[in-house]
C-alpha positions as a Markdown table, in Angstrom:
| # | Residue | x | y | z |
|---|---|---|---|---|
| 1 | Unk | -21.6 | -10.0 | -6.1 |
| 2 | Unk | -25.1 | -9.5 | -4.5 |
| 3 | Unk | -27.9 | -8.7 | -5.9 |
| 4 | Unk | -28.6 | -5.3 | -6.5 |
| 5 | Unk | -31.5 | -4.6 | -3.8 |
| 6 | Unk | -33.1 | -2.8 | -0.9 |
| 7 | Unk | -33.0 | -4.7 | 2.4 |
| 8 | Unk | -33.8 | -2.8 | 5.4 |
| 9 | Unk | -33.1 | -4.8 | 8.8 |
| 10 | Unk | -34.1 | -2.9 | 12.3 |
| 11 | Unk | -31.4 | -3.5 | 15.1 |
| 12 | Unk | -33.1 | -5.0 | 18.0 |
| 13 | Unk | -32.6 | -2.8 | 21.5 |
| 14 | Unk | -31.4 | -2.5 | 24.4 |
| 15 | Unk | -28.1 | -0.7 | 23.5 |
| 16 | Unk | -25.6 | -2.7 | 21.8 |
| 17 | Unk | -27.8 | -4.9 | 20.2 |
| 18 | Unk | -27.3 | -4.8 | 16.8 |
| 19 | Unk | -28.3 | -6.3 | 13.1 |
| 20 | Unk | -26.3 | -9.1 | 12.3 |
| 21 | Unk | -26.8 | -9.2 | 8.1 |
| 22 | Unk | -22.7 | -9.3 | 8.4 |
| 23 | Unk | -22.5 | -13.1 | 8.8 |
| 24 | Unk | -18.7 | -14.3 | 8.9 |
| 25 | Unk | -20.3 | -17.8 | 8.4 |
| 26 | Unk | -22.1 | -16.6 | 4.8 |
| 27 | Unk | -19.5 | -16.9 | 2.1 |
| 28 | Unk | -20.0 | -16.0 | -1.6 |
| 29 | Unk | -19.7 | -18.3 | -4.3 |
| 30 | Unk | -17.1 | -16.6 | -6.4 |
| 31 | Unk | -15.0 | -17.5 | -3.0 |
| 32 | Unk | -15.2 | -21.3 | -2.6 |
| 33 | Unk | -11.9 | -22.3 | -2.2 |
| 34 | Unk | -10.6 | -19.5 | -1.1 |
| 35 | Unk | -9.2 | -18.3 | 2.1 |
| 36 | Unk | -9.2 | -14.6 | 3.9 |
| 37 | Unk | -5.8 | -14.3 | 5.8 |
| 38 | Unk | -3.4 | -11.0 | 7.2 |
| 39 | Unk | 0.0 | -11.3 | 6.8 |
| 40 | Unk | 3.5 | -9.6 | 5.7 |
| 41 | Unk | 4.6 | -8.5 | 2.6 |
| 42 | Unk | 8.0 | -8.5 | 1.6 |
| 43 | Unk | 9.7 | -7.8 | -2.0 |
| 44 | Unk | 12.3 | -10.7 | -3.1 |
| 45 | Unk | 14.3 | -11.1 | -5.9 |
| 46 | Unk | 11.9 | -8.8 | -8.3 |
| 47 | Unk | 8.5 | -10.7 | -6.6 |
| 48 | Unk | 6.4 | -10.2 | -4.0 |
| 49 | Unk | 5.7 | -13.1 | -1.0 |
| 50 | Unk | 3.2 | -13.2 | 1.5 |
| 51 | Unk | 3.9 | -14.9 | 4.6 |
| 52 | Unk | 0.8 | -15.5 | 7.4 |
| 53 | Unk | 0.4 | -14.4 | 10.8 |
| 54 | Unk | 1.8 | -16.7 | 13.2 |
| 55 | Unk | 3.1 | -18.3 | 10.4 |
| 56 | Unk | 6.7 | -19.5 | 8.9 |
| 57 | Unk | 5.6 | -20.8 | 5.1 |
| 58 | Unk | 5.9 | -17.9 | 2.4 |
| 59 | Unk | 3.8 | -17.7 | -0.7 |
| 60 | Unk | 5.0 | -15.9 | -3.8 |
| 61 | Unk | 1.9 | -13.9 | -5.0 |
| 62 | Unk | 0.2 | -14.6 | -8.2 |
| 63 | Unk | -2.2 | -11.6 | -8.5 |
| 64 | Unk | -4.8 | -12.7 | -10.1 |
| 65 | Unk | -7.7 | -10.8 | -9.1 |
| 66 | Unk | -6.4 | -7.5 | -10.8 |
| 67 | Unk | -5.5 | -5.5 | -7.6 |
| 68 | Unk | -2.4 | -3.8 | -8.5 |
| 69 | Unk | -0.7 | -5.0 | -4.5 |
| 70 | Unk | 2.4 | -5.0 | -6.7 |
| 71 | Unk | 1.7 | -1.2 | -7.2 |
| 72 | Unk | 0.6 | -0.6 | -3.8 |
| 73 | Unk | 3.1 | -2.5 | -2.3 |
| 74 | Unk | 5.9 | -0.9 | -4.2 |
| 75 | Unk | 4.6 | 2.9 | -2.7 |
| 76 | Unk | 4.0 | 1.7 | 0.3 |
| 77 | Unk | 7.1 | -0.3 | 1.6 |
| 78 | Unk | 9.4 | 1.1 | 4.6 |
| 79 | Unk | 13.2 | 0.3 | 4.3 |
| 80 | Unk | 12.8 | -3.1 | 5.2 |
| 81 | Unk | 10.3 | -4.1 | 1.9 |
| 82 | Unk | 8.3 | -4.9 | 4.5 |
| 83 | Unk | 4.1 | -4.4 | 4.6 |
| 84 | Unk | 1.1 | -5.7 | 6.9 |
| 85 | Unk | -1.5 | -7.1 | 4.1 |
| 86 | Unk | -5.1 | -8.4 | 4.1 |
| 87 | Unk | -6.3 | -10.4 | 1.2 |
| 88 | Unk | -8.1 | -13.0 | 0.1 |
| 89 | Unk | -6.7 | -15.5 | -2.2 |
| 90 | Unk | -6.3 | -19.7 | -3.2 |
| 91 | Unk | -2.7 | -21.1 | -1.7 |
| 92 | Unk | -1.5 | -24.0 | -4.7 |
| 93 | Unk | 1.8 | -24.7 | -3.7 |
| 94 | Unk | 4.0 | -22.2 | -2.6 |
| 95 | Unk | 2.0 | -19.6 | -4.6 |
| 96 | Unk | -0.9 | -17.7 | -3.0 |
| 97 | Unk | -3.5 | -16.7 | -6.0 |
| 98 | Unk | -4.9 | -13.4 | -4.5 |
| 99 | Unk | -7.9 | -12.4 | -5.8 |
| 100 | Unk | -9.0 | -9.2 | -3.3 |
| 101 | Unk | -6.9 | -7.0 | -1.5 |
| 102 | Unk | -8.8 | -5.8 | 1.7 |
| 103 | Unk | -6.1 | -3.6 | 2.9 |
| 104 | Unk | -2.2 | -2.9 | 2.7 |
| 105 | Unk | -0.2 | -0.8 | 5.5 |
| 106 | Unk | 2.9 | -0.3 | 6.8 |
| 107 | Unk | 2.3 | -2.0 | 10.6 |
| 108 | Unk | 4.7 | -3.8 | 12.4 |
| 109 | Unk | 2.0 | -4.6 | 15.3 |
| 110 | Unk | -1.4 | -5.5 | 13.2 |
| 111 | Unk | -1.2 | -9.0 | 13.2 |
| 112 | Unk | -1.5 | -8.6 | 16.7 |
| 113 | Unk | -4.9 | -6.9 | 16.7 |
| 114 | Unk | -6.7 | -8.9 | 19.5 |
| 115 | Unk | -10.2 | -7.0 | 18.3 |
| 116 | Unk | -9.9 | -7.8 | 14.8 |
| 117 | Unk | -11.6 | -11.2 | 14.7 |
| 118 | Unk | -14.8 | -9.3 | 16.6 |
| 119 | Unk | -14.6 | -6.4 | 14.1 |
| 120 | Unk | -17.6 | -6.9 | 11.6 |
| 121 | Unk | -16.4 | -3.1 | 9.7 |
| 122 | Unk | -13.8 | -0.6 | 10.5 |
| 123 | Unk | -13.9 | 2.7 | 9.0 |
| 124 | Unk | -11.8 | 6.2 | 10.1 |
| 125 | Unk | -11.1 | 9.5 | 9.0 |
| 126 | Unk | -9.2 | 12.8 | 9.2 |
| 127 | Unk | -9.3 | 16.6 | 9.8 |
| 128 | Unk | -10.7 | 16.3 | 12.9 |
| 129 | Unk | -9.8 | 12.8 | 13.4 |
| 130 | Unk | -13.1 | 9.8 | 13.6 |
| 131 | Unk | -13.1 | 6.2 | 13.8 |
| 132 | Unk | -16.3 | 4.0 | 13.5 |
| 133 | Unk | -15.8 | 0.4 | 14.6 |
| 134 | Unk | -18.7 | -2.3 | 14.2 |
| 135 | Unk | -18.9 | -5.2 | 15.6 |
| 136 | Unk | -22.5 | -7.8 | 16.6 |
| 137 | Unk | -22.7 | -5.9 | 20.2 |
| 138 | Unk | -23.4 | -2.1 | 18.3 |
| 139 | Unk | -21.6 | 1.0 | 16.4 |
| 140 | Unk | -18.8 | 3.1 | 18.3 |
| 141 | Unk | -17.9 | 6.3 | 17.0 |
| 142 | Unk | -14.5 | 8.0 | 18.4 |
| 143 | Unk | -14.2 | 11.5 | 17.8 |
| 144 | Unk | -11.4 | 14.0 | 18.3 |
| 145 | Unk | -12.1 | 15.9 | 21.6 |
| 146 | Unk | -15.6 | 14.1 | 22.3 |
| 147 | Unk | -16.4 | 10.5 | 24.3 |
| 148 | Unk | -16.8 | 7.4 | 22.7 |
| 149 | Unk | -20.7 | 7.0 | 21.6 |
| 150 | Unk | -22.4 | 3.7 | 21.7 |
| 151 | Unk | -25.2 | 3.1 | 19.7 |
| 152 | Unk | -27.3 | 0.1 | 18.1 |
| 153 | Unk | -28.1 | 0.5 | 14.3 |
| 154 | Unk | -30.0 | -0.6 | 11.0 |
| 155 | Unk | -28.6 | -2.1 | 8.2 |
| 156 | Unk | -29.5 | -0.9 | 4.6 |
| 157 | Unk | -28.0 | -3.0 | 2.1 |
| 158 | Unk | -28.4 | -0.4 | -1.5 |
| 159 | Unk | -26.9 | -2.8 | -4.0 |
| 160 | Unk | -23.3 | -3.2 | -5.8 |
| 161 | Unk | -21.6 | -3.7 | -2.5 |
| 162 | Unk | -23.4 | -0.3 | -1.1 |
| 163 | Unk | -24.5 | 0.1 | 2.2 |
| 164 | Unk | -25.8 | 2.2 | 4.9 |
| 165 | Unk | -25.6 | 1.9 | 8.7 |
| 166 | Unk | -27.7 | 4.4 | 11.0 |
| 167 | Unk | -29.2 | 5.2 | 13.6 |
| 168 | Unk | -31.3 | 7.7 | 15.7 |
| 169 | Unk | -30.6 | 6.9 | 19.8 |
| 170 | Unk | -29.0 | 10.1 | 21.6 |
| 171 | Unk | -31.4 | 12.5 | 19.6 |
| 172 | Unk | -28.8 | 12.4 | 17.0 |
| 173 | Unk | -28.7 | 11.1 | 13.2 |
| 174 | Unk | -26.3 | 9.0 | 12.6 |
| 175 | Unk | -25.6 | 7.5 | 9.8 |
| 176 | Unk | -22.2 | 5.6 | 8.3 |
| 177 | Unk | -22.0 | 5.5 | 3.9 |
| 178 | Unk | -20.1 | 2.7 | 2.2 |
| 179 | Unk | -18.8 | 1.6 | -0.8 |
| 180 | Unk | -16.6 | -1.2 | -2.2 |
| 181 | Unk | -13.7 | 1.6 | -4.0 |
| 182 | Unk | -9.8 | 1.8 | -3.1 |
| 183 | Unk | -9.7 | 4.5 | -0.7 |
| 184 | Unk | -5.9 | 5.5 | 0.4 |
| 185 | Unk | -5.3 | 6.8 | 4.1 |
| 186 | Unk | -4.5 | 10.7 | 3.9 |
| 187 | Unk | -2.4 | 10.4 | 7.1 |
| 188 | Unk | -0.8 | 7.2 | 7.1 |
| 189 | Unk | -0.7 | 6.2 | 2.9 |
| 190 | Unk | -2.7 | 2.6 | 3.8 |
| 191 | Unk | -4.8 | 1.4 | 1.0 |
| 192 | Unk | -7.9 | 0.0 | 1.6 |
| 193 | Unk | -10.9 | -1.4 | -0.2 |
| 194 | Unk | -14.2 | 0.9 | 0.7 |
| 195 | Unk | -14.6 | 4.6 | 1.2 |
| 196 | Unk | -16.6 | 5.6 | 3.9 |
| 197 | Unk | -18.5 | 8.8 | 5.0 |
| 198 | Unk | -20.0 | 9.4 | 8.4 |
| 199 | Unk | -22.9 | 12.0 | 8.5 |
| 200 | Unk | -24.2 | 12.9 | 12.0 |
| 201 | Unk | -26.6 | 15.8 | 12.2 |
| 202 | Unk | -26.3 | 16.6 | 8.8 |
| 203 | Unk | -22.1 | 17.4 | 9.6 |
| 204 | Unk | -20.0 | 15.0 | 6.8 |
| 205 | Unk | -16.8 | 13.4 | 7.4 |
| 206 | Unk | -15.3 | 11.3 | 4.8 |
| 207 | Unk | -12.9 | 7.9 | 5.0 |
| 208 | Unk | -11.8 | 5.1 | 4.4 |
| 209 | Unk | -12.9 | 1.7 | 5.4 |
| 210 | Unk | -12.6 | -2.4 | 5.4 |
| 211 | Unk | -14.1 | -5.6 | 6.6 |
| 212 | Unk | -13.2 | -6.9 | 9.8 |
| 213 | Unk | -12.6 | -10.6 | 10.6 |
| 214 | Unk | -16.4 | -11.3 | 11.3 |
| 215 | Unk | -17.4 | -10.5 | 7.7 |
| 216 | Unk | -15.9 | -12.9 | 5.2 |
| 217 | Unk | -17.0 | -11.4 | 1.9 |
């Protein structure tokens, strides 16, 4: 966990430049032999195996951390038993100690996500319908019945996982609220580890959100 405090990091301009505090290369302690990886989900024979992307070897998961992805899974799965998972865990033999589940949805096509690896935060909403990705090159916001906006942001970090992402280009304020909490998918039923809550202009939409593959925390 980091330490509960106030850093305030100004994204460098032009456009698309942006703060780079997410560092995929930065790894906590707590996670020293431990590995982030996607994967499928399947129920067998009263226990529940993870098997990687791109992969053929299946883990049985041991869930160590406390997550409840029994639970989860158990809601979420189609007919087939089958989920998309992202989770962080140790592999010891054909078991797969997961320690944090980063997200759990019924997908047949995420492991084929070619902009997940550049993704630094991913967060989206309903009711009208929003999407924020993050990534080192800027913030995009996608909103129902508007263009894409591009803009460059700061970084406040506010403790216990909590942080902040604005900014003030297009005469607008922007800003994007998050914090480490399951958060389940109104539309779609995914669980996923961070609620989120876009403000711009003082309007409030609210989400959920998770890490992309250039954080690893």
């Amino acid at each position: 966990m980091r330490v509960a405090r106030s850093l305030i990091v100004v994204a460098p301009l032009p456009l698309f430049a942006a703060c780079q505090l997410f560092d995929g290369a930065r790894e906590s302690a707590s996670h020293v032999d431990q590995t982030r990886m996607q994967g499928q989900l399947t129920a067998a024979d009263g226990k529940l195996v993870f098997q990687a992307c791109g992969e053929q070897r299946q883990y049985v998961v041991n869930d160590i951390g406390g997550t409840s992805v029994l639970q989860e899974a158990a809601t979420l799965a189609d007919q087939q038993g089958k989920l998309f998972a992202d989770v962080r865990g140790k592999i010891t033999g054909d078991r797969l100690d997961l320690t944090q589940l980063y997200r759990v949805e019924r997908s047949g096509t995420a492991c084929d996500d070619p902009n997940f690896k550049q993704l630094i935060l991913r967060a989206a909403g309903h009711g009208p319908e929003w999407n924020v990705k993050v990534s080192g090159k800027g913030l995009v916001i996608d909103r129902e019945g508007q263009p894409p906006l591009a803009v460059p942001y700061v970084e406040e970090q506010l403790g216990d996982g909590r942080f902040n992402l604005s900014s003030e280009a297009n005469n607008q304020r922007i800003e994007l609220w998050v914090a480490p909490q399951r958060c389940v998918d109104s539309s779609t039923g995914s669980v996923q580890h961070m609620n989120a809550e876009l403000r711009i202009d003082g309007k409030v939409q609210r989400g959920c959100g998770y890490f992309g593959g250039s954080r690893n925390d």
